[in-house]
Structures are given as structure tokens and as C-alpha cells.
C-alpha positions in Angstrom: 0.0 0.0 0.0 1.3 3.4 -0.9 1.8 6.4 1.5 -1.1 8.5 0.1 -3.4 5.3 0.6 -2.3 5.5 4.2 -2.7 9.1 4.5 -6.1 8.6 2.9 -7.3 6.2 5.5 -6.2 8.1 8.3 -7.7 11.5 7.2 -11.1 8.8 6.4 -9.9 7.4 10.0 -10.4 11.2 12.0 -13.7 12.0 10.0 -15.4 8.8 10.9 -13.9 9.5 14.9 -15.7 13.1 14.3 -19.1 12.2 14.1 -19.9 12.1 17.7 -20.4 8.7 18.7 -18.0 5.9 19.8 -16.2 2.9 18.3 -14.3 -0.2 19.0 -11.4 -1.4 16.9 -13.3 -4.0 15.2 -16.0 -1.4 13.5 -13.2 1.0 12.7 -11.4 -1.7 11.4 -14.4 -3.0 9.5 -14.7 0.4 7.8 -11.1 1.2 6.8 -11.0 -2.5 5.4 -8.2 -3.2 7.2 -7.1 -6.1 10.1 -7.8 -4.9 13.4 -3.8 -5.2 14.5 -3.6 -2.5 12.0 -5.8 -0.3 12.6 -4.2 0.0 16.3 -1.2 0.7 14.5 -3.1 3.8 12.9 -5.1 4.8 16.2 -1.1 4.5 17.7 0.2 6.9 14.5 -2.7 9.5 15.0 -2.0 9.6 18.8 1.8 10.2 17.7 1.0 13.1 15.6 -1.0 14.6 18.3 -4.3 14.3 17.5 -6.7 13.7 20.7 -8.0 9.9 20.0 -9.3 9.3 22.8 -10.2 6.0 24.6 -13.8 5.9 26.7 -12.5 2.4 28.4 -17.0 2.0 29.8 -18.2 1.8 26.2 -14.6 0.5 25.0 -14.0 2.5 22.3 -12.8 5.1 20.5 -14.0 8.8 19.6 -12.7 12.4 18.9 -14.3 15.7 19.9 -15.9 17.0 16.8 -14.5 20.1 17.1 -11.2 18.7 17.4 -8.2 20.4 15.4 -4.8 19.2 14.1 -2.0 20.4 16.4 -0.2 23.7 15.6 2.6 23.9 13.2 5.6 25.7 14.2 5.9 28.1 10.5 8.1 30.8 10.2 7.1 34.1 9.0 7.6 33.5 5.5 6.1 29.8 5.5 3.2 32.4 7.2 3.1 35.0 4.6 3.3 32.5 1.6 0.7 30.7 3.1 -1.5 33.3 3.6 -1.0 35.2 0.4 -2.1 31.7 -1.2 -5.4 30.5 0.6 -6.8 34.4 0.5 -6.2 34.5 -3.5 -6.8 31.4 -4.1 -9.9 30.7 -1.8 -11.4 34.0 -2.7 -15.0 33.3 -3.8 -14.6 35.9 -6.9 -11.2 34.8 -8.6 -10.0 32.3 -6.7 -10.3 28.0 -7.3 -13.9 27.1 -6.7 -14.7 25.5 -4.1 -12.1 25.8 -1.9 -13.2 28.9 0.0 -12.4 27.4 3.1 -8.8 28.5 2.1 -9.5 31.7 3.2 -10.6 31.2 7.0 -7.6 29.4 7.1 -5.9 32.3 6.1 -7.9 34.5 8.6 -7.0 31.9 11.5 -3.2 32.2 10.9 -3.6 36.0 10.8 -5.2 35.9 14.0 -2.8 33.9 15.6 -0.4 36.3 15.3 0.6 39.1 17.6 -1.3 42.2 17.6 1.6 44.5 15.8 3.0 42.2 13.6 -0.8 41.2 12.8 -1.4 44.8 11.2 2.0 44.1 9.4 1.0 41.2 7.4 -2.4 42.0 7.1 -0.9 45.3 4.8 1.7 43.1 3.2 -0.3 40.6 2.0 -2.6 43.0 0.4 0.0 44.3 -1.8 0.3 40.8 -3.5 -2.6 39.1 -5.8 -3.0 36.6 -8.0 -4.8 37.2 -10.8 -6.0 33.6 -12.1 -7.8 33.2 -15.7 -11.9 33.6 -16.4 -13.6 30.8 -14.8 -15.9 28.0 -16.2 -19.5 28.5 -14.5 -19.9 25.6 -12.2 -23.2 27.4 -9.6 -25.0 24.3 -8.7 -22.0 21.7 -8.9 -20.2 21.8 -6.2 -22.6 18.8 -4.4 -20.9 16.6 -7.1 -17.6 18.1 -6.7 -17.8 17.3 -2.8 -19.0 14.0 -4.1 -16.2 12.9 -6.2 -13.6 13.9 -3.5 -15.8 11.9 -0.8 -15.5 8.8 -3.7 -11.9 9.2 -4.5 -11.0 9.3 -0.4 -13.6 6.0 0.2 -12.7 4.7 -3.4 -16.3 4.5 -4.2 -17.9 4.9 -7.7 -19.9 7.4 -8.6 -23.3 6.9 -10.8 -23.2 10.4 -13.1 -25.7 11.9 -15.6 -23.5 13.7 -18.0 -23.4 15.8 -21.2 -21.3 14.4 -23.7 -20.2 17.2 -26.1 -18.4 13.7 -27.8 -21.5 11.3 -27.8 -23.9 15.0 -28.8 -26.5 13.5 -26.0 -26.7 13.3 -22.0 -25.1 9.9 -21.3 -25.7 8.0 -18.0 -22.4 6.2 -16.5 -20.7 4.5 -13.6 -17.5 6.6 -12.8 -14.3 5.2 -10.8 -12.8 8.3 -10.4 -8.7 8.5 -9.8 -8.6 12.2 -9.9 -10.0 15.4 -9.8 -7.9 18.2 -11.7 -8.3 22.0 -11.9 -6.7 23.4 -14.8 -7.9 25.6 -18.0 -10.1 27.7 -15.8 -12.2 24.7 -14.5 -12.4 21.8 -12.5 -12.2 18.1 -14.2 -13.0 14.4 -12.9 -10.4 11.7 -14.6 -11.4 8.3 -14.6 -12.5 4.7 -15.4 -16.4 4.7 -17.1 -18.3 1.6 -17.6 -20.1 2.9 -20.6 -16.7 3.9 -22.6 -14.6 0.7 -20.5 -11.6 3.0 -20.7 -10.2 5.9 -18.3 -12.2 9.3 -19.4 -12.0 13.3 -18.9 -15.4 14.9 -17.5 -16.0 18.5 -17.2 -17.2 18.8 -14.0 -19.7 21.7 -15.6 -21.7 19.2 -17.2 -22.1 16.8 -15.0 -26.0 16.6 -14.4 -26.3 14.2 -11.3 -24.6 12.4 -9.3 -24.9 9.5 -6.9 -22.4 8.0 -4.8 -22.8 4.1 -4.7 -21.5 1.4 -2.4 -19.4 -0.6 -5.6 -16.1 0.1 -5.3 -13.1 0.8 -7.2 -9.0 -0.1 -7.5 -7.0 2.3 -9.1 -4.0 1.2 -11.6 -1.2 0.8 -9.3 0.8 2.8 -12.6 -1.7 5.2 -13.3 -0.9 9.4 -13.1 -1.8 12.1 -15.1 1.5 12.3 -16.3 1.4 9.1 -18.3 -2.7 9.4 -18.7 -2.4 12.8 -21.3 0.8 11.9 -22.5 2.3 14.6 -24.7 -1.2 16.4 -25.1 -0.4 20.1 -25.7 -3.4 20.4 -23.0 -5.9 18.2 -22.2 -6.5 16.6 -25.6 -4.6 13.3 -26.6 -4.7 11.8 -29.8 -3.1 8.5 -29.2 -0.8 7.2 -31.5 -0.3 10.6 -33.7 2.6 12.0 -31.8 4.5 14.6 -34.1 7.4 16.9 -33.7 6.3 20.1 -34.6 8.5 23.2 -36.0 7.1 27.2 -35.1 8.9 30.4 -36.1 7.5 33.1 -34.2 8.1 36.8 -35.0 10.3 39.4 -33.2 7.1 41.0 -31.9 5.9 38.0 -29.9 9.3 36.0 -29.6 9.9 37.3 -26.1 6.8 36.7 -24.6 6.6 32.7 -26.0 10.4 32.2 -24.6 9.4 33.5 -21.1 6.8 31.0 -20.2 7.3 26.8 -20.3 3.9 26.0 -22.5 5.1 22.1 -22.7 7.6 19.8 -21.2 8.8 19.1 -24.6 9.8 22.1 -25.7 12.7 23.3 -27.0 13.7 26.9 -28.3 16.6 28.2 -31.2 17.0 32.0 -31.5 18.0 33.3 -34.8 20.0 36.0 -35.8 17.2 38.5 -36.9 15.0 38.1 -33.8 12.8 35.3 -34.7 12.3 32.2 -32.1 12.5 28.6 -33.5 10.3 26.8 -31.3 10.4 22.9 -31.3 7.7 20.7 -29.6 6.4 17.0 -29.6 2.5 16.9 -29.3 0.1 13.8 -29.4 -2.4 15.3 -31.9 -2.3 18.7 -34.2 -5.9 19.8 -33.4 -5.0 21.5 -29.7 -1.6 23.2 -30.3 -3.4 24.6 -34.3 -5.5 26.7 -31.9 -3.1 27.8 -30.1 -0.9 29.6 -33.0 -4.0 30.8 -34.4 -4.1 33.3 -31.9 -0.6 34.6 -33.1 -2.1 35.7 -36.5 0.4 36.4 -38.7 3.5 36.2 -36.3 3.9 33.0 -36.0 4.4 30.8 -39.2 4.1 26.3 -38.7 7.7 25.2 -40.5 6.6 21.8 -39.9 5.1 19.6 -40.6 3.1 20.0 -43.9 -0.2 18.1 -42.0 -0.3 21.3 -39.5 0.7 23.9 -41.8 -2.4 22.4 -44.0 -4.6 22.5 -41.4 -3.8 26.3 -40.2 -4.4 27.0 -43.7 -7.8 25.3 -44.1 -8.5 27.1 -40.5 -7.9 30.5 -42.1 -9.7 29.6 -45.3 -12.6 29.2 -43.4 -12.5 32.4 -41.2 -11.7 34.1 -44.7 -15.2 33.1 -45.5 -17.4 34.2 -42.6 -15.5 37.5 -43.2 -15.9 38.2 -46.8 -19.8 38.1 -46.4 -19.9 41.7 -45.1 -20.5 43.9 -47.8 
């Protein structure tokens, strides 16, 4: 069993001890799905970290206050700051990562924790600093299946969805063993094993209907990451078995601004002697990266290879069109 499986269980371990009532090793055990010499073991490593499980030796067995808190963390004053800055941008409710407003009380705890002066202090400093994330996907109304798919992935339970497929054109119905859940490109995503498809699947968590949490459950690839699981997508779009190097001279007027920022692991970069930026990349699939240096117009030209550069040019052939219909 890995460590995060451990981890998993034990953070599964103090919930279940938080809900106000009392139990003996055997239930606890019984629930974890582990032997009952183990889960001592755990009781034993959550008692180590200082977290009050406590013993009630009439009813002979086990229970936490449920307002019980992790210990305190000896941080410095950066760890503090970086910390803070972080869960108030980040867990704001306007700009920040949905659903994780909770990020900012625990901003506003650290902050009170502090003494009085140097509270006034960071409270100015981090207000100097933002982040300024990306426009959002709309998700109002989904984070009961967002909370769902976490509960799943930490009790590695399938979930029973109602979904949109923008694939399939139609609202499918599937049973989802989900391994991850992924923010990135402004939203929030589920990856993971569907019945209906029999193979490991993206979902948007925007158009995910309904959801039900189910008692079947679920063993996740021992190799399985998201690393290996997009491949060399240029995003989130892998088209297996069509990897291609691809060849991109960008301009002097946008040269600077691709160099300064990593877009793929792949990459690799050549400057030239009259300003222009040879940019080099391996990609599963054309389709994703020919949006991309669309939005470079005419400063950025495809070298190679000829299936991409046909492509762009059938892309600009066809906004040619809906252009030349104004009179």
C-alpha cells in the first residue's frame, strides 16, 4: 500500500472518529477494510501526531471531539506570509479555485494567531500581493458533485453520473471510478474509469448533471498518473498514437513573450539571428496546439510539418469566409 493510501485512511480514520459517537477497533477496522492489529497501529500513529483519539475504556472504544483540530505547526514568517497570500487569493470566492473557500478562513486563522503589531504588518503586506488567475468555467449548482467525487476518491467508491457528452452529442448516464480530480484551464475536471466507454475518461465537471455515490467500489491502476494518462497532449486533448514533432517560427514582436513561459515539457527553443524564435515541440495530436498559433495571426508561421501547416491554412480559409460576407 502506498503512502497517500495511508494518508487517505487516516484523514477517512479522524472524519469517521468526528461524528460524535464511539467505536471499538473491530468497527473501525471493519470500515477502513483493514485487520484490526492495523488499525491499532493507525489509532497508535494518529495519537503520535497529536491528534486527541481518545479512549472511553466503559463503552470500549474510540471517539474524537468534533471540534477537534490538528495540532499547531511551528511556520516561520515567510512559510506564514506564503501561506497566507495563497489561501486568500486562491480561496477568494470571486477569482479564486472554486470550491475551496475554506482556504481563506484558514488564512484569517493564521492571521489571528499572530501578535497584535505584527498582525497589522501582514495583514498590509499581503494585500500588496494578488493573484490574478484566468476567467472561470461557471460551475453554480456543482459543487454537491464536486464534494461527491472527493468523498469517492477518499472511500474509493464509484460514482453513478448523468452527463453531457459534447463527444456522444447527448446526455449519457455512466458509472465513474474516479482516480482524480484536476483543476486546470479555468475549471475543474474528474479523470477516470467509465463503464459505458470501459476505458479511463475526462469529464467536465460543468456538465455533469447528477450524481450519486454508490457502495461498488473501485482499485486504481497501481501505474496510473496524469503524467502518463495525457501523454504529450499540448493540453488536455490526446490523440493516441499521432505523436508529431512540430517546427514554429514566431516573429520578433511575440518571440519574447513565448520564450518567457514553459507551454510544454517538450519544448525546446533556437533564437535566430534577426529576432525570430524557433520553437520545437512534440505533441500527441495537431488539433489543440493549431488553436493555439492561431491566436498569433500572422506572427507565427508552422515550418513543420506539412499536416499542421495544412490545417492552419484550411482554419484561415474558413474564417476568410465568414468575413468576406460583409458587404
Amino acid at each position: 500500500m502506498s503512502a497517500i493510501d495511508k494518508v487517505r485512511r487516516l484523514l477517512h480514520l479522524v472524519e469517521r472518529l468526528q461524528s460524535g459517537r464511539t467505536y471499538n477497533a473491530r468497527e473501525l477496522a471493519e470500515f477502513c477494510g483493514v485487520s484490526r492489529r492495523t488499525m491499532f497501529r493507525d489509532i497508535k500513529s494518529l495519537q503520535d501526531a497529536g491528534i486527541p483519539v481518545l479512549y472511553d475504556s466503559e463503552k470500549q472504544g474510540y471517539w474524537m471531539a468534533v471540534e477537534a483540530s490538528l495540532p499547531p505547526t511551528d511556520l516561520t514568517l515567510q512559510e506564514t506570509l506564503a501561506l497566507m497570500i495563497l489561501a486568500q487569493e486562491l480561496g477568494s470566492s470571486e477569482r479564486g479555485v472554486p470550491f475551496q473557500e475554506t482556504a481563506r478562513d484558514a488564512a484569517l486563522k493564521l492571521q489571528s494567531n499572530l501578535p497584535g503589531d505584527l498582525r497589522n504588518y501582514v495583514g498590509e503586506y499581503t494585500g500588496a500581493i494578488h493573484i490574478q488567475t484566468e476567467p472561470q468555467a461557471e460551475l453554480t449548482n456543482r459543487k454537491v458533485h464536486f464534494e461527491r467525487f472527493q468523498k469517492a476518491i477518499a472511500e474509493n467508491k464509484k460514482v453513478r453520473i448523468k452527463y453531457h457528452s459534447l463527444h456522444e452529442k447527448e446526455d449519457i448516464r455512466t458509472l465513474v471510478s474516479p482516480y482524480r480530480l484536476l483543476f486546470r484551464r479555468r475549471t475543474w475536471y474528474v479523470i477516470g474509469r467509465s463503464s459505458l466507454h470501459r476505458a479511463v475518461r475526462t469529464f467536465h465537471l460543468r456538465r455533469v448533471l447528477d450524481s450519486e455515490l454508490t457502495e461498488d467500489s473501485f482499485e486504481m491502476p497501481p501505474r496510473f498518473s496524469l503524467k502518463r494518462y495525457f501523454g504529450h497532449a499540448w493540453n488536455m486533448i490526446r490523440d493516441r498514437g499521432k505523436r508529431t514533432r512540430v517546427h514554429i517560427r514566431f516573429q520578433p514582436l511575440v518571440a519574447t513573450n513565448v520564450a518567457e513561459v514553459t507551454w510544454h515539457r517538450s519544448q525546446e527553443l533556437t533564437w535566430n539571428g534577426d529576432g525570430t524564435l524557433d520553437f520545437f515541440v512534440t505533441v500527441d495530436g495537431i488539433d489543440e496546439i493549431s488553436w493555439w498559433i492561431l491566436g498569433y495571426g500572422n506572427k507565427a508561421e508552422v515550418i513543420a510539418p506539412q499536416s499542421l501547416r495544412d490545417l492552419l491554412k484550411e482554419h484561415v480559409r474558413s474564417m476568410a469566409a465568414i468575413y468576406e460576407t460583409d458587404e
